[in-house]
N, C-alpha and C positions, 0 to 999 in steps of 0.2 A: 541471467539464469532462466533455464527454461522450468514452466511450469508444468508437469504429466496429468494427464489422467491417470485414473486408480487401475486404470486395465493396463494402460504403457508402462503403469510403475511392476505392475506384474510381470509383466514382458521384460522389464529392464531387468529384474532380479532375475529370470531365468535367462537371461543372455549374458549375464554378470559370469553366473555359475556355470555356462558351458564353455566361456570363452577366456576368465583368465588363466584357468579355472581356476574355482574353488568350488570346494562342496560347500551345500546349501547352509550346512549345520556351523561351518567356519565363518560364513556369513553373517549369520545371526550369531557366534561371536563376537565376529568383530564389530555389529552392529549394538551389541548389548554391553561392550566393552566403551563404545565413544557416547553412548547414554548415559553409563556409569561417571565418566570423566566430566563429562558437561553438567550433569546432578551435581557432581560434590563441589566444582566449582563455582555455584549459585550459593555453595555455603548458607544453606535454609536447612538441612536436615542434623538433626540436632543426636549424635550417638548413643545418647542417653535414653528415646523415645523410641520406641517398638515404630517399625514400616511395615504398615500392610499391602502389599502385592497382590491386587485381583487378578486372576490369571485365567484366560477364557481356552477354549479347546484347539483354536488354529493357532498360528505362526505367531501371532501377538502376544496369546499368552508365553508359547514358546522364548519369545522375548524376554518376557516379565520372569522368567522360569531363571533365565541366565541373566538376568540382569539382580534378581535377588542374592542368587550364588557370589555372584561379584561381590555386592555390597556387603554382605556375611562374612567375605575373609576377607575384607577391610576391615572389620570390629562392629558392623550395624545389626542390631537386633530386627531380625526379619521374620516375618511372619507370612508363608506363602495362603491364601485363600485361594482353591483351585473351584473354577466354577463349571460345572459339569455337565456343558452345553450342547446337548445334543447325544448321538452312541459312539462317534470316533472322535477323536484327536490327528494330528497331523506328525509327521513323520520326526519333525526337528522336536516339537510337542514333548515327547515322547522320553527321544534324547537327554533333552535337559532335563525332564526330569527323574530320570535314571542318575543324571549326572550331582543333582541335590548333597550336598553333604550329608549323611547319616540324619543328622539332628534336625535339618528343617524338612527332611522327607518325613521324617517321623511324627511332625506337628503340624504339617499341613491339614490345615480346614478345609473340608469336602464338600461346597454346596449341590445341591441337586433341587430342581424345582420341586417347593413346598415346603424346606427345611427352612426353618428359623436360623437368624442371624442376631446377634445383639456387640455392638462393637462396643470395646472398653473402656471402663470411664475417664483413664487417666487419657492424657495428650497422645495422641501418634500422625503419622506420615503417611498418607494412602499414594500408593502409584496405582494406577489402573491400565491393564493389559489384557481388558476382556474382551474389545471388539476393534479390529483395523480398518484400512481402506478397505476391503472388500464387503462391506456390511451392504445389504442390499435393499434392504425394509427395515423401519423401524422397532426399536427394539420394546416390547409389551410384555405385559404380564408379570410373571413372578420378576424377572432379570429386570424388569424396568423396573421395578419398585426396591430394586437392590441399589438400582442408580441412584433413585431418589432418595435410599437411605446414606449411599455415599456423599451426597451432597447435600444432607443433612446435618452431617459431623464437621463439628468446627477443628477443620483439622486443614493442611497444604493442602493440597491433592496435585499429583503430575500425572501428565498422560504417556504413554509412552507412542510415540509417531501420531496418533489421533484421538482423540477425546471418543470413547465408546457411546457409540450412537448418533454419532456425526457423518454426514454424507460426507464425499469428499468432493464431487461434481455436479447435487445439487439440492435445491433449499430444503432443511433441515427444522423448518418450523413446526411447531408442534409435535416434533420426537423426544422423547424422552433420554437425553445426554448428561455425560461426567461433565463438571462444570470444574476444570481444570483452570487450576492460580498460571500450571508452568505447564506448556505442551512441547518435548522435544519431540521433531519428527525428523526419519532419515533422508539425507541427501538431498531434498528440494521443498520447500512450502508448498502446501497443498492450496487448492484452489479455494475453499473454504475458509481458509483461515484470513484470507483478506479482503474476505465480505464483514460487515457494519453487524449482519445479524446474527452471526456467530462467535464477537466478541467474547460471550455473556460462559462460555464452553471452552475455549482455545486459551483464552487468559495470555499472558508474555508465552512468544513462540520462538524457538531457535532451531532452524534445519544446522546439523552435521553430517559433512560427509564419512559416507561408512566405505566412499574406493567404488561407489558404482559403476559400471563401463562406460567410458566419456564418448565414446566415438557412436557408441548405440543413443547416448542423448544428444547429442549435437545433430543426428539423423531423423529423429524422433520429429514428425509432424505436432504442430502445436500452438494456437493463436495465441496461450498468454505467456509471458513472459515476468522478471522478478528485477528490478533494474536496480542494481546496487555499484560500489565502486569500480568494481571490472566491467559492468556494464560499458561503463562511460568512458571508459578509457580511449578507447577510437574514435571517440567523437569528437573531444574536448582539441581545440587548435589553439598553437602556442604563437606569442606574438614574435612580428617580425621585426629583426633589429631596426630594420630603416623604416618601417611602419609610421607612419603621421592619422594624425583623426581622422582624414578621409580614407585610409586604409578601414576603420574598424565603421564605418557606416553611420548614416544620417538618419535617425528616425522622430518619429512625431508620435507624440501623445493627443489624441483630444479625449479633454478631461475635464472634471470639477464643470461646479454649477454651485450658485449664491448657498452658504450653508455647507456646502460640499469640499470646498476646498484643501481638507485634509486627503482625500481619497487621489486627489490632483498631485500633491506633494510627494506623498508616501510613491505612487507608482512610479514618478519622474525621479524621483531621486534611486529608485530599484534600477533603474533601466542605464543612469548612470555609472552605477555600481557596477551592474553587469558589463560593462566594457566599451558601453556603443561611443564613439568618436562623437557623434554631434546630436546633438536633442532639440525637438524644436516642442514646445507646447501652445498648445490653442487653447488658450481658455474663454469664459465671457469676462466681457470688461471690467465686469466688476473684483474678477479676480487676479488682475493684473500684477500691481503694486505685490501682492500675498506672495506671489509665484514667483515675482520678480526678485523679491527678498528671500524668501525659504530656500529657493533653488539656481545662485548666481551663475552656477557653470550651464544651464542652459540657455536657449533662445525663445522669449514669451509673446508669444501671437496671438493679437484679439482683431474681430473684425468688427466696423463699426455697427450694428444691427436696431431695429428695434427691442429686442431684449438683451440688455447687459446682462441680466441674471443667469441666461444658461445660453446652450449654443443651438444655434436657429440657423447659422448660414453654411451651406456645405460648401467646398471651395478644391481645387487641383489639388492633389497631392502624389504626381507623377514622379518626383525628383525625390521622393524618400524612400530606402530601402526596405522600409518596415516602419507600419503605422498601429496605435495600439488605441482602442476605444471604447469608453464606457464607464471607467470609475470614477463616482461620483456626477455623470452625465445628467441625473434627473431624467424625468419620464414627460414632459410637459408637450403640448400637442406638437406646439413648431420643432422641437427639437427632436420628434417621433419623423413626422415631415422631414427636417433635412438629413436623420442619418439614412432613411429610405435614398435622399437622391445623392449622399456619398456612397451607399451602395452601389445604387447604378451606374456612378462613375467607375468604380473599383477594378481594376482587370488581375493585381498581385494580389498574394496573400495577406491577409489581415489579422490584428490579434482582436478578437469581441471579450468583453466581460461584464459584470452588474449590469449595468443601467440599461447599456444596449443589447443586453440577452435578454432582460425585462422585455424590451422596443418588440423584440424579435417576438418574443411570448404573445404579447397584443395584438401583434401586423404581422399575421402568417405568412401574409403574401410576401413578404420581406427574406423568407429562410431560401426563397428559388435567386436570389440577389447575392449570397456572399459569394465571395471568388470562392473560386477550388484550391483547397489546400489551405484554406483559412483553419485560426486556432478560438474554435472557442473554451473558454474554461467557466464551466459552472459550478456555484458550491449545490448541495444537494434539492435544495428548495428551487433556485435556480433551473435547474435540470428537469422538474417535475412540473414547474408552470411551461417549460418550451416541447414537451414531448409525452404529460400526462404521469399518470399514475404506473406504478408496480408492484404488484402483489409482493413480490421479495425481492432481495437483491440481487438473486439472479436472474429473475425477470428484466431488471432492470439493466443490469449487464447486458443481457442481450438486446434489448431496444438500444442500448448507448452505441453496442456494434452498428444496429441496423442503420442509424442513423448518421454514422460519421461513415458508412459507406452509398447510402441513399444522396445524401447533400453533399460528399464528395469534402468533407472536412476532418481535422481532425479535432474529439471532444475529449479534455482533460476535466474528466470530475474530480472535486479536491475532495478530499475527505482523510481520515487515518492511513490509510495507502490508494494516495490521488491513484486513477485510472487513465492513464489514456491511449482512448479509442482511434484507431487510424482509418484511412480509407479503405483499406487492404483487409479489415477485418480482423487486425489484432488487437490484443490488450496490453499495454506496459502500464502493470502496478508500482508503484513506489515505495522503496527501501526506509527511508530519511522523514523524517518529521515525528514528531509531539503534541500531544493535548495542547501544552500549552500554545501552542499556535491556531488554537481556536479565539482568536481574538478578533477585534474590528481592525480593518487594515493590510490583513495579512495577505485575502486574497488581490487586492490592488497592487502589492508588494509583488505577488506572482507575476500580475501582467505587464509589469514593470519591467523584470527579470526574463522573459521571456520575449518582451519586443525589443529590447537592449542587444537581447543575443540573435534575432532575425536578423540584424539590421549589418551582422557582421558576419558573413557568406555562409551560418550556418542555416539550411535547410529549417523549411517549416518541424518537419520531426526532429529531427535535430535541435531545435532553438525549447521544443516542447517536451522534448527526456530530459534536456542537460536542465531545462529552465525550473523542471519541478524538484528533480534531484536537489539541487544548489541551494534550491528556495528550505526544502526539509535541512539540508545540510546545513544552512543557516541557522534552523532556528532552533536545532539540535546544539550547536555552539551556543547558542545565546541562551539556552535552557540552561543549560551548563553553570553558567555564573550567575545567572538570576531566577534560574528555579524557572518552574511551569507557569504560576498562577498569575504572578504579576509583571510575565512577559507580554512584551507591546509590537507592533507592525516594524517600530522604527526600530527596536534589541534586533530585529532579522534584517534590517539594514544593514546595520555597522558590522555584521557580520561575515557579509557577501565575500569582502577580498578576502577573507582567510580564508571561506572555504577555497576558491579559486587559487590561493597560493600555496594549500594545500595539495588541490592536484597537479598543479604546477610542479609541485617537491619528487611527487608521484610518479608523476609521467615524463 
């Protein structure tokens, strides 16, 4: 799913309306009609409690205008608040509300800057429909301190397409916004909504489509992207009947270091999961026996070295179709030393993560060494020791661009919707995953999952959409029967073949 700017989202609405046609004002029916549908099956709004409806003078309140009408001749006690921003209103504005039943035209609340406001002391439902994607500056003064009184009252609050006072394309910090529980917005997620610092406003977000023009979006120029089930539908390859383990490819973990041995497990037994035909792991010696027991279906390689505790010796690794390095690696001098000179050997893609994204972070000169088309995955601390600070997170987005297109790699930052950044300059956000998957382990589980699937003819990008989907997909099932809080790296394990036999069912 592609992701617009707020000018293309504009463009897409008048190319909607000149070309299926429909008029403007059927539009924003039918868009206030799949709002109303999506609200009542959240089943939060209680018939019994007064909705308050803030309604601002463009297209959004126009929204808000038809979206209250709806809900009033369902049985919902509505209460339109009209906020009286600015000298004009907008054409559909206008419409709706002409179109008002008798009785909430009649009790509509009229704000105008300076008037008092006092909301009521029994319980109600705010929807806010005062400002859309086109807001352009920050919202001040009398109407910002209406926000602040909105988000004052211990009440829902929905947004309707965007939380008023929310940029849509960029950072939003220090604006005064609705701080919405539910934001339904039309047709696509907005770019905002899966940034970290706009959580605190957007609250649970669900795009509906309202019939936009599919051929104007699919045309539509556009780096980010929204990777969910149809995403991955052409990527995902099904096995072959006469297939043998050297069909689905040979890969190598180097892992774990004394103490670390969990992070060695967790990745090798992911990488498993994920498909790959044969596994080879390198551990240090002292982690043999561990590896050797935890993990029987693979093959456990130690070289003899003067440190057993971690790995010190770089060594060929030409015969493996995918090699994955770093979890639980430790940071210890010799072992900063030999992954510099497995770099230098390197000529394929590689999967980097923890320990050796640390390495990287210390040994700059190390970041002109990874192959092209290498996967690294950082969690967000990760990311800020190998490339610095950012003022916000779209600061940060754009350095994660510049840099998986400067180093010629691609960067998957994990977080509530991993990112990842390609050499080409785009962004694929992720659909799938959970809090609860902020645990220890989880990201090791990734790199696991994703050199599993290098190692079997899918493409670096390919092994890095399908790899983070799967991984959320997993732990989405595993949240499922064990709740958020006291889910573990290994619940996203044993989860792996459903999701997979799930798209399997699928496709």
């Amino acid at each position: 799913m592609k992701i617009l700017a707020a000018s293309q989202i504009s463009q897409l609405d008048a190319y909607t309306i000149q070309n299926e046609p429909i008029a403007s004002i059927h539009l924003m029916e039918r868009a206030a009609n799949a709002y109303c549908k999506t609200l009542l099956a959240l089943d939060l709004i209680n018939p019994t409690h007064s909705v308050f409806i803030f309604c601002g003078p463009g297209n959004n309140g126009g929204d808000g205008l038809a979206i209250g009408r709806i809900l009033f001749k369902k049985g919902y006690r509505i209460q339109i608040v009209r906020c009286k921003i600015g000298r004009s209103t907008s054409e559909d504005f206008q419409i709706n509300l002409e179109r008002l039943p008798n009785f909430l035209r009649q009790n509509i609340i009229t704000l105008e800057k300076g008037d008092s406001f006092t909301f009521p002391k029994e319980k109600i439902f705010i929807i806010d429909a005062i400002f859309g994607t086109g807001l352009s500056r920050p919202v001040e003064g009398y109407w910002g301190h209406l926000i602040e009184e909105i988000n004052s009252i211990k009440s829902l609050r929905f947004a309707v397409d965007i939380p008023s006072g929310l940029f849509t394309n960029q950072s939003s910090i220090g604006n005064t916004i609705v701080k919405a529980d539910y934001t339904i917005t039309f047709q696509m997620p907005k770019l905002a909504f899966l940034l970290p610092e706009n959580a605190p406003f957007v609250g649970y977000w669900q795009a509906v489509d309202i019939g936009l023009n599919k051929d104007f979006i699919r045309q539509s120029p556009t780096d980010y992207y929204f990777v969910d089930e149809e995403f991955i539908k052409p990527i995902f390859l099904r096995r072959e009947k006469f297939g043998h383990k050297g069909t689905y490819g040979h890969a190598l973990m180097i892992v774990g270091s004394y103490g670390m041995a969990g992070a060695a497990i967790l990745s090798t037994r992911a990488a498993l999961r994920a498909g790959v035909g044969l596994l080879d792991i390198y551990v240090p010696e002292k982690l043999y026996e561990i590896l050797q027991t935890s993990v029987p279906e693979a093959m456990v390689k130690t070289e003899p070295s003067p440190h057993p505790d971690y790995f010190s010796v770089a060594f060929d690794t030409a015969k493996y179709q995918a090699v994955g390095i770093g979890c639980g690696l430790g940071k210890a001098a010799d072992t900063a030393r030999a992954f510099g000179e497995f770099l230098e050997a390197q000529t394929s893609p590689i999967v980097i993560d923890a320990d050796a994204l640390n390495i990287l972070a210390s040994e700059r000169n190390f970041l002109s060494l990874i192959p092209p088309r290498s996967i690294l995955t950082p969690h967000p601390g990760e990311f800020k020791r190998l490339f610095g600070n950012s003022e916000n997170n779209f600061k940060r987005l754009t350095l994660q661009k510049e840099k998986a297109q400067s180093l010629n790699v691609y960067i998957l930052l994990k977080g509530a919707h991993s990112a990842l950044a390609t050499p080409e300059g785009e962004v694929f956000f992720n659909s799938t995953g959970n809090p609860g998957m902020a645990t220890a382990g989880s990201g090791d589980v990734l790199t696991g999952i994703i050199t599993g699937l290098m190692a079997q003819s899918y493409t670096p990008f390919q092994s890095a959409l399908l790899g983070m989907y799967v991984h959320g997909e997993a732990g989405d099932l595993a949240s499922q029967r064990k709740g958020q809080t006291g889910l573990t790296a290994q619940d996203i394990i044993e989860t792996i073949p459903e999701v997979f036999l799930r798209i399997e069912e699928k496709y």
